[in-house]
N, C-alpha and C positions, 0 to 999 in steps of 0.2 A: 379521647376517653381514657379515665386511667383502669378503669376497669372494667371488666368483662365477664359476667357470671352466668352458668347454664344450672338451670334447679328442676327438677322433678319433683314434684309432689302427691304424696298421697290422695288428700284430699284438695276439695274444690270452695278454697274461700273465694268469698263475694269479691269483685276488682275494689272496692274500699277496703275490704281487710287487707288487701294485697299489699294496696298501697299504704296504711297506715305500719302495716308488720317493715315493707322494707324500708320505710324511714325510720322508723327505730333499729333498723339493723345496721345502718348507715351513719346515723345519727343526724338525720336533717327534719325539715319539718315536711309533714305531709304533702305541702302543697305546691314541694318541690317536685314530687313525684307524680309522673304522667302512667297509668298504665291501660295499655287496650288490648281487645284481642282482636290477634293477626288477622281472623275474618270476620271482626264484626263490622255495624253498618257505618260505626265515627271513625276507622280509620283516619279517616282522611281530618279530621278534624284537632289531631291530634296536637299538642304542648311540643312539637320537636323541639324547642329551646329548653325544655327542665332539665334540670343537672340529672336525672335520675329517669331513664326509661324502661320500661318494663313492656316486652310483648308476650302475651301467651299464647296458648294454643291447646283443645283436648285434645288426650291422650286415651286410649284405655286399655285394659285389662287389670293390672295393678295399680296401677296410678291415675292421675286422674287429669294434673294438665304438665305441662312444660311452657319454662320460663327462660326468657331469654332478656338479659339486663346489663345495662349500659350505664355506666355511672363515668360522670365530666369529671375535667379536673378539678370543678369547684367543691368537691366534697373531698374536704382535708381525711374524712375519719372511715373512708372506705376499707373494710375488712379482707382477708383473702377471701378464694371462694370458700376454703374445708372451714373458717371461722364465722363465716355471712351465711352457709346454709345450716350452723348447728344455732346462732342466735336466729334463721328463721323456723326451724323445727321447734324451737319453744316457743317462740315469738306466736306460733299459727297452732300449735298442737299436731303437729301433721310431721308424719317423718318425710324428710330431702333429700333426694340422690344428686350428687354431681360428679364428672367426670375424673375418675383418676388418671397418672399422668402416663398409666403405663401403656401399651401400644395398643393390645386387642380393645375392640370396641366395644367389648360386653362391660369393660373393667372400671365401675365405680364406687362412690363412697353411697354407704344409709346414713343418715343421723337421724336420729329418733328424737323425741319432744323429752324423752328423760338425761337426755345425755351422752345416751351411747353411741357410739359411730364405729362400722362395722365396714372390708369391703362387699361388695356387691356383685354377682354377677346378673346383667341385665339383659333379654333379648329382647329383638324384635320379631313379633311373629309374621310371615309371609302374606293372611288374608289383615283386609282392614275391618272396622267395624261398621257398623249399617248406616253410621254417620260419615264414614271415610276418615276418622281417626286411627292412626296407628295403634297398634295394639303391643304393650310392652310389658313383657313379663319379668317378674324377677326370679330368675331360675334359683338362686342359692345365695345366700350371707353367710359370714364366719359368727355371730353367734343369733341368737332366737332377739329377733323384732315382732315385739307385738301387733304392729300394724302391717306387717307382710307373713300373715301368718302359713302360705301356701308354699312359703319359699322356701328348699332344703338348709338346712344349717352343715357345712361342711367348709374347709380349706379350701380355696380356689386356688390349686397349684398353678393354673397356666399364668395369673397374676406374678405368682412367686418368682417363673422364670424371666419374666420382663422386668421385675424392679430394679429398679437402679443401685445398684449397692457401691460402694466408692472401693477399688480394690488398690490402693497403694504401693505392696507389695510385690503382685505378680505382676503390675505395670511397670515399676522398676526392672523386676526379671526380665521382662517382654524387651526393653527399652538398651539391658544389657547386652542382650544375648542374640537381639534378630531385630536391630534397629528400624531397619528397613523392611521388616515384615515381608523376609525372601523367601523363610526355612519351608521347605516340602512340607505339607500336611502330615506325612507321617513319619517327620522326623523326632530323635529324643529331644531339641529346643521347643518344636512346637507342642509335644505331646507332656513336656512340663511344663509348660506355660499355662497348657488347656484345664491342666490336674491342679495347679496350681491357684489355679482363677475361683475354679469351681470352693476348694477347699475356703479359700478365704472368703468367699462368698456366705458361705455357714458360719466360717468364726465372727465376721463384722455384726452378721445376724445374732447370734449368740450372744456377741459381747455388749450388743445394742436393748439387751434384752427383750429381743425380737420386734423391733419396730420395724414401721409404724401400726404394725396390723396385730400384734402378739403373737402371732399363731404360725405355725407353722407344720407341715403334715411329718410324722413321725417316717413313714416310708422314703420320702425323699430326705430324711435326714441319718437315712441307715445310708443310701446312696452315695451323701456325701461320707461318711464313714468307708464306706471300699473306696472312694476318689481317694481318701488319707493312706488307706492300701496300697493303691498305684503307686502314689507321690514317694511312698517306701521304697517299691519297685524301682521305680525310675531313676532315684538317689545311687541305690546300689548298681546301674548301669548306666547314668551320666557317663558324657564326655567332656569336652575343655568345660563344660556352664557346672560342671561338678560341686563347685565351692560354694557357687551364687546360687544354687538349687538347693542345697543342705543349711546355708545362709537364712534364707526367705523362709523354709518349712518352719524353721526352728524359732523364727520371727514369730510364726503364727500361731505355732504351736504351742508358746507362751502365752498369748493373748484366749485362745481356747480355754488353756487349765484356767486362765481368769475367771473364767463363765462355767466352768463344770467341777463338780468334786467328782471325790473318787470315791465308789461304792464299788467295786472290786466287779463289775461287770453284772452286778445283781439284775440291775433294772432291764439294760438290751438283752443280756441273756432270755429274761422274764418275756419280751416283746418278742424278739426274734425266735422264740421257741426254740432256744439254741442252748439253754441252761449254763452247766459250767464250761460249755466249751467256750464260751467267751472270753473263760480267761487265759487263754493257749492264744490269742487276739494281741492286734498291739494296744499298748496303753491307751488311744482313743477310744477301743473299745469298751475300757473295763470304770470311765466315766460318764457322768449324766447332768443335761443342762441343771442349773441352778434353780433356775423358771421353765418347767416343762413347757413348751410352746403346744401342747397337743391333748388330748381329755386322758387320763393314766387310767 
């Protein structure tokens, strides 16, 4: 199989709509497509040789079934999944959750029938329904879906801290200074490498203008502001990694001013209820992203 896709759905089309929406998302003809549900009475009766199968299953609380689809190699024009569930959200009128990549299990994508695609935090609840369907809620999305209207609209930080961000810089540092991954927990190589990581972590963000999600919560990005704090600290009490530690900041800290002007500290002061004392702050302080990642 060259692919593999997990879909939740809002709504409950008919197994022919199902089947017609994911031939066109695939680009094959209908009658490629087998699809059954997991406990009904044809199972058994099923097409296992179509290039295209589809099992479902209900679901409830917020959604309504889950899809689990298998596409052969004979379909040249198989899409990923974040592109197969946003051509089937329009394809069916129905918004699509599928799994993000990141570790916690709550952590997936919405796409809406209009376009938009948001992440998702999704639960499962403990009791099942009277039918013995799980019951799955959508606790929170980063912005308002009209068809999950129950669900909070906020940042999902614990997403934030799993994403993969590619950090170049403090991997070179790490790769300098403690190749072998020896140094004590709380020595000054590992406690810049640590301040280091994190720091580049916000500028790649920044400088990405905030992909893939746009958002990002304004409180963890004062955090990473005191992490630029530390990195200060830690510069001025380096030992032998002295050079390569003032080296890599200053790598990054070019790449930052890329993604921020300079409003003399106006806007954090404003947020941090800290007025002018921000500008007694280092210069990270007295700048503000380009693209606010957060509601001003």
């Amino acid at each position: 199989m060259t692919a593999l896709y997990t879909f939740l759905t809002v709504r409950r089309p008919t197994p022919h709509a199902m089947a017609r929406s994911l031939a066109g998302v695939l680009g094959v003809e209908t009658r490629y497509v087998d699809v059954a549900d997991e406990d009904g009475p044809d199972t058994g009766d099923r097409n296992w040789d179509a290039p295209v199968l589809c099992t479902y299953r209900s679901v409830a609380g917020d959604l309504a079934l889950s899809w689990d689809v298998a596409v052969s190699d004979a379909v040249r024009t198989a899409p990923d999944e974040a592109e197969g569930a946003r051509r089937l959200a329009a394809s069916l009128g129905t918004t699509v959750l599928y799994p993000a990549q990141e570790r916690p299990p709550s952590a997936y994508w919405a796409a809406g029938p209009d376009g938009t695609v948001v992440r998702a935090r999704l639960l499962e609840m403990d009791q099942e329904a009277d039918d013995g369907s799980p019951v799955l809620v959508v606790d929170a999305v980063e912005a308002v879906m009209e068809q999950l209207p129950a669900a909070r609209v906020e940042v999902l930080a614990e997403i934030l801290h799993e994403e993969k961000v590619d950090t170049p810089v403090a991997d070179a540092f790490a790769a300098a200074t403690d190749p072998r991954g020896e140094a004590p927990p709380g020595s000054g190589v590992n406690r810049s490498r640590e301040a280091l990581l994190l720091w580049e972590r916000l500028v790649r963000r920044s400088d990405a203008g905030w992909a893939p999600g746009g958002r990002y919560p304004f409180e963890l990005y004062v955090e990473d502001l005191r992490t630029r704090d530390r990195l200060a600290e830690l510069a001025g009490n380096a030992g032998p990694e002295r050079e390569l530690l003032a080296r890599a900041v200053d790598e990054l800290d070019t790449v930052f001013r890329r993604s921020t002007e300079d409003d003399a500290g106006a806007l954090l002061g404003r947020l941090t209820r800290s007025g002018s004392a921000v500008a007694g702050r280092g210069w990270w302080w007295h700048r503000r992203p380009v693209t606010l990642p957060w509601d001003s």
